[in-house]
GUTOR-693783 format. One record per residue: x, y, z of N, C-alpha, C in turn. Coordinates in Angstrom, 1 decimal. Each point is the difference from the previous one (the first is absolute). Layout:
<mibas>
+--------+--------+--------+--------+--------+--------+--------+--------+--------+
!     nu !     nv !     nw !    cau !    cav !    caw !     cu !     cv !     cw !
+--------+--------+--------+--------+--------+--------+--------+--------+--------+
!      X !      Y !      Z !      X !      Y !      Z !      X !      Y !      Z !
...
+--------+--------+--------+--------+--------+--------+--------+--------+--------+
</mibas>
This chain:
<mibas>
+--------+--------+--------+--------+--------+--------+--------+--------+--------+
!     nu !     nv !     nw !    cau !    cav !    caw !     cu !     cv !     cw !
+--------+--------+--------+--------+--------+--------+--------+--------+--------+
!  -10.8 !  -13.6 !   33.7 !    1.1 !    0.0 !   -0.9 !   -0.2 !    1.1 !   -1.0 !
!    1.2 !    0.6 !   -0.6 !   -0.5 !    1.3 !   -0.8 !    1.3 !   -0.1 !   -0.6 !
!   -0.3 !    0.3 !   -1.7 !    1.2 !    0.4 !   -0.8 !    0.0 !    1.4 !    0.0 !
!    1.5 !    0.7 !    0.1 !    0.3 !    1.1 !   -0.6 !   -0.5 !    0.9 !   -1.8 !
!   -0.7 !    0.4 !   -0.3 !   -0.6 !    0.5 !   -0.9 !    1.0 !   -0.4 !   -1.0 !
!    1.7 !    0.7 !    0.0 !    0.6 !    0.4 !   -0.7 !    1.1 !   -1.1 !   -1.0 !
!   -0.8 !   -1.4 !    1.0 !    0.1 !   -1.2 !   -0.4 !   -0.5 !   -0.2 !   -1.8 !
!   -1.2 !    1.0 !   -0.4 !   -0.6 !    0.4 !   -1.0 !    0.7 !    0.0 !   -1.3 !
!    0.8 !    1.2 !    1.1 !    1.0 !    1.2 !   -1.0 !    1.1 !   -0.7 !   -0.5 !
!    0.4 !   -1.2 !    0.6 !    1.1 !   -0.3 !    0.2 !   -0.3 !   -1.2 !   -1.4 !
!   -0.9 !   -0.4 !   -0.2 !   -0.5 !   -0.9 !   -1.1 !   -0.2 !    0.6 !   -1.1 !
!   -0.5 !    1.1 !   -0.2 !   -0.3 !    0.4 !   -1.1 !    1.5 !    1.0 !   -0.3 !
!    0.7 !    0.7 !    0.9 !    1.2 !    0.1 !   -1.1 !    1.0 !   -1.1 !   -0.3 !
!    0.2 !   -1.2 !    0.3 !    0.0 !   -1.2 !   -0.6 !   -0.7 !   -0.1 !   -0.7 !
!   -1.3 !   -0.2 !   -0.3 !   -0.8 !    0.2 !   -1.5 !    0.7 !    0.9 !   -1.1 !
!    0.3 !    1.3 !    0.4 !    0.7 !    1.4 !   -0.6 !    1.2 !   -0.5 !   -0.2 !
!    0.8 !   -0.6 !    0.5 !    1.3 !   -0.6 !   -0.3 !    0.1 !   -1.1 !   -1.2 !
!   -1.0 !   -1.4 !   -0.2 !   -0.5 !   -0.6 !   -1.3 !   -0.2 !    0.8 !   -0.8 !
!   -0.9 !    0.5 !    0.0 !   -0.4 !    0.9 !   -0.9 !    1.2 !    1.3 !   -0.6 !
!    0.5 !    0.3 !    0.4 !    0.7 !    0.7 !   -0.4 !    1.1 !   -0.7 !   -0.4 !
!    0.3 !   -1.1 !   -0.1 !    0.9 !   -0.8 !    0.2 !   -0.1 !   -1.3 !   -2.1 !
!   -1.6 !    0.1 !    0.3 !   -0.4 !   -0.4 !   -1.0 !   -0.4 !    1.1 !   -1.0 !
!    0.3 !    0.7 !    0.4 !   -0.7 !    1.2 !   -1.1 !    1.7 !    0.7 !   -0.6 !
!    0.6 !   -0.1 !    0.7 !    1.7 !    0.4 !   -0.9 !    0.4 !   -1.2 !   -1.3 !
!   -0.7 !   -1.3 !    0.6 !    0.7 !   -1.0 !   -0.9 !   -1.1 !    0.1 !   -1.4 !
!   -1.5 !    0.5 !    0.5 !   -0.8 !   -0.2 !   -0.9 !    0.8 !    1.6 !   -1.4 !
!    0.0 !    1.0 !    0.7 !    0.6 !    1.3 !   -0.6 !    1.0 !   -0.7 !   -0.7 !
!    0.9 !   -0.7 !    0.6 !    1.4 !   -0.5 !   -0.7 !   -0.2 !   -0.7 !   -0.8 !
!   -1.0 !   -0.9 !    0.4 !   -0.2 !   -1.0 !   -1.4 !   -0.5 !    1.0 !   -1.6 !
!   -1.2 !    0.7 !    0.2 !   -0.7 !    0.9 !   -0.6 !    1.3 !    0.8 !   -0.8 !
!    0.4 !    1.1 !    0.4 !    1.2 !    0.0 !   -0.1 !    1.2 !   -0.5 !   -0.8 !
!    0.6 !   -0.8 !    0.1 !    0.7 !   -0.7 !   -0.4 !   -0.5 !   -1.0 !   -1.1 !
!   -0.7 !   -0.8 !   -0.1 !   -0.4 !   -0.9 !   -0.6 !   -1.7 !    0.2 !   -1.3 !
!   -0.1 !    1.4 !    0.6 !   -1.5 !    0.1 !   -0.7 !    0.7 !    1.1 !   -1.3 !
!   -0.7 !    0.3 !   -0.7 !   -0.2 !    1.2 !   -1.0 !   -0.2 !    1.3 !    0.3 !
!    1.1 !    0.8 !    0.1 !    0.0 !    1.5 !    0.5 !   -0.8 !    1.0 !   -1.1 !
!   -1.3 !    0.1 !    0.0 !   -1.0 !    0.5 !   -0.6 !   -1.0 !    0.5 !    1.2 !
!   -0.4 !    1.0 !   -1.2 !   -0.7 !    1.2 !    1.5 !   -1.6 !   -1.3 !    0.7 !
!   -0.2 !   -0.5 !   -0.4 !   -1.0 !   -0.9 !    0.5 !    0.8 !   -1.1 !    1.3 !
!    0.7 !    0.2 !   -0.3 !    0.7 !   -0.8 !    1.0 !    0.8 !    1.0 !    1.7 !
!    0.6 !    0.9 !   -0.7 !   -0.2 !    0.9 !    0.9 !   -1.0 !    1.0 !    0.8 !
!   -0.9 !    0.0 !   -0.7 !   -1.4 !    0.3 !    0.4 !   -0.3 !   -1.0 !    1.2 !
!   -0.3 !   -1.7 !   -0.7 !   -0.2 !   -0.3 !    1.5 !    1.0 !   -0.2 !    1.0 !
!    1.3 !    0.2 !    0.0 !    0.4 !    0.3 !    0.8 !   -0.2 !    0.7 !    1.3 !
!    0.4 !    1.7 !   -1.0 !   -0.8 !    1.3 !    0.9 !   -1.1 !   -0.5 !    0.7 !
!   -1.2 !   -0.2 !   -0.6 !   -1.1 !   -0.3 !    0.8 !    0.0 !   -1.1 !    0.8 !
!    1.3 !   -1.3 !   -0.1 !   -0.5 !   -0.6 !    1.1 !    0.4 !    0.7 !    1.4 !
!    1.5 !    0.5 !   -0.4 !    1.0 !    1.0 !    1.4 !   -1.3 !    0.5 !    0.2 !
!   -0.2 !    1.1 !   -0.7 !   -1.1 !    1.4 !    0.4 !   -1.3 !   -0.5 !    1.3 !
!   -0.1 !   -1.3 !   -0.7 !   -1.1 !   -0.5 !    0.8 !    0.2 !   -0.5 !    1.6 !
!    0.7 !   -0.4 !   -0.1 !    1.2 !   -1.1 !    1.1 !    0.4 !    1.5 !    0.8 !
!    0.2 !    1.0 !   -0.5 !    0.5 !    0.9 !    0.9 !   -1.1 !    0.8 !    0.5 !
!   -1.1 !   -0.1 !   -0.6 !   -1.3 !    0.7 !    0.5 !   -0.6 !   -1.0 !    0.8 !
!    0.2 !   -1.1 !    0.0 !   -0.5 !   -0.8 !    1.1 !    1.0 !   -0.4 !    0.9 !
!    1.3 !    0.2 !    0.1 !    0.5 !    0.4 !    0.8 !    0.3 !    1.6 !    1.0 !
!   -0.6 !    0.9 !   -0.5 !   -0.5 !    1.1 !    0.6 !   -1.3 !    0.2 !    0.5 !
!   -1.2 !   -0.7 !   -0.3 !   -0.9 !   -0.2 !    0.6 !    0.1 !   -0.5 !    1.5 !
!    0.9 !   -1.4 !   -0.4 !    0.1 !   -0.9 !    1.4 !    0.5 !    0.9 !    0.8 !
!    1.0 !    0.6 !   -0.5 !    0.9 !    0.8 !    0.9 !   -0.9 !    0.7 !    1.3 !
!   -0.9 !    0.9 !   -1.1 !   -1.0 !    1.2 !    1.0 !   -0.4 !   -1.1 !    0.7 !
!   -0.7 !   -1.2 !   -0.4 !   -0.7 !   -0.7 !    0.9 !    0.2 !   -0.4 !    0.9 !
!    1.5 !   -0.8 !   -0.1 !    0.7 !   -0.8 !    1.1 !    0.6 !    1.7 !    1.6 !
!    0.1 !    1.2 !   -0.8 !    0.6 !    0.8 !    1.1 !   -1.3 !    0.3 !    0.6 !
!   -1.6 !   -0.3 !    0.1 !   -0.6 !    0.6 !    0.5 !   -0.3 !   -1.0 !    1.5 !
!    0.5 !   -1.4 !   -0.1 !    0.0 !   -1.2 !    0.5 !    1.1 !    0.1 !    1.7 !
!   -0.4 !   -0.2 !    1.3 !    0.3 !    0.0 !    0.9 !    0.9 !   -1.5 !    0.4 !
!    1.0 !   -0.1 !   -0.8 !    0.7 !   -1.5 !    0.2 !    0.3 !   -0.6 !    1.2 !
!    0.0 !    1.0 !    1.6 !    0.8 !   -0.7 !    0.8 !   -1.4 !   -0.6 !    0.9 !
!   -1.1 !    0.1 !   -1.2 !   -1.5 !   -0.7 !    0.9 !    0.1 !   -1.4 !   -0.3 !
!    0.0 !   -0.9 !    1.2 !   -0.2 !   -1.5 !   -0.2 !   -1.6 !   -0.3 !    0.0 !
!    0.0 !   -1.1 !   -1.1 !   -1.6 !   -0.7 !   -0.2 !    0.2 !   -1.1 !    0.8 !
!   -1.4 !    0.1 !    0.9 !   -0.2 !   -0.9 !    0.9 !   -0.7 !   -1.0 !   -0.7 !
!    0.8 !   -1.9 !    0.3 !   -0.6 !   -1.0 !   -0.5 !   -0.8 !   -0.5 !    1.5 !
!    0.0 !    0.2 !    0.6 !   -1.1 !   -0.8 !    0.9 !   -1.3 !    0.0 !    0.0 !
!   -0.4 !    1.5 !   -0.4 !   -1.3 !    0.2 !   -0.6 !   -0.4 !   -0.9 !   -0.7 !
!    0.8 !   -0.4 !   -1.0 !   -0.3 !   -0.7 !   -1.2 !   -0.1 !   -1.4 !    0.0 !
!    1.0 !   -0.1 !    1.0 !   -0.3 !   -1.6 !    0.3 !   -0.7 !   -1.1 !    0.8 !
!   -0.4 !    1.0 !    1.0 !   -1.1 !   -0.1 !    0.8 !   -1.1 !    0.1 !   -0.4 !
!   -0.6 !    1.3 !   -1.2 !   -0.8 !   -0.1 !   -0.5 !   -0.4 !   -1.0 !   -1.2 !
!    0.7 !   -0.6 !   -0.1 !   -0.2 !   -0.8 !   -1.8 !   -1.1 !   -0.8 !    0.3 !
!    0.0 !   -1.5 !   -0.7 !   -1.4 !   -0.6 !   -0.3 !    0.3 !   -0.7 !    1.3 !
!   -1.2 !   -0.7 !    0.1 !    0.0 !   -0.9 !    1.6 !   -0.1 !   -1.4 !   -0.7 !
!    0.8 !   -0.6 !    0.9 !    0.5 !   -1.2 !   -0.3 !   -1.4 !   -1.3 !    0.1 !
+--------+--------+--------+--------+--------+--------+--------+--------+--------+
</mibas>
C-alpha cells in the first residue's frame, strides 16, 4: 500500500489556509479595536515580516521536494513490533 507524497502538500496548504485565515481576523481585530501607536504597528510589521519569511523559506523548501513519489506503508507495517 503507498500514499502519494503530495497528500502532504495538500495538508499543509490547508494549514496555510487557517492560518492565513486566522491571521486577517487577528490584523483586523489589532487594527480595528487596539490603539494605533507605533508599538502596535511595529508588531504588526514584524508579525507579517515574519510569516512571510517563513513562508518563503517553505517555499524554497517545498520546490526542492519530488511530489508525484508515493511512500510505501508496507514496509512499515510489516516491519513494526511483533505481536
Amino acid at each position: 500500500m503507498a500514499i502519494p507524497l503530495y497528500i502532504f502538500l495538500i495538508i499543509y496548504f490547508v494549514f496555510l489556509a487557517i492560518f492565513a485565515i486566522f491571521s486577517y481576523f487577528d490584523i483586523d481585530h489589532i487594527i480595528k479595536f487596539g490603539t494605533l501607536n507605533f508599538t502596535n504597528l511595529l508588531a504588526v510589521t514584524i508579525y507579517i515580516g515574519g510569516s512571510v519569511l517563513i513562508l518563503i523559506i517553505s517555499w524554497q523548501f517545498i520546490g526542492q521536494i519530488d511530489w508525484k513519489q508515493p511512500i510505501e506503508l508496507s514496509g512499515i507495517i510489516n516491519s513494526g513490533m511483533p505481536y
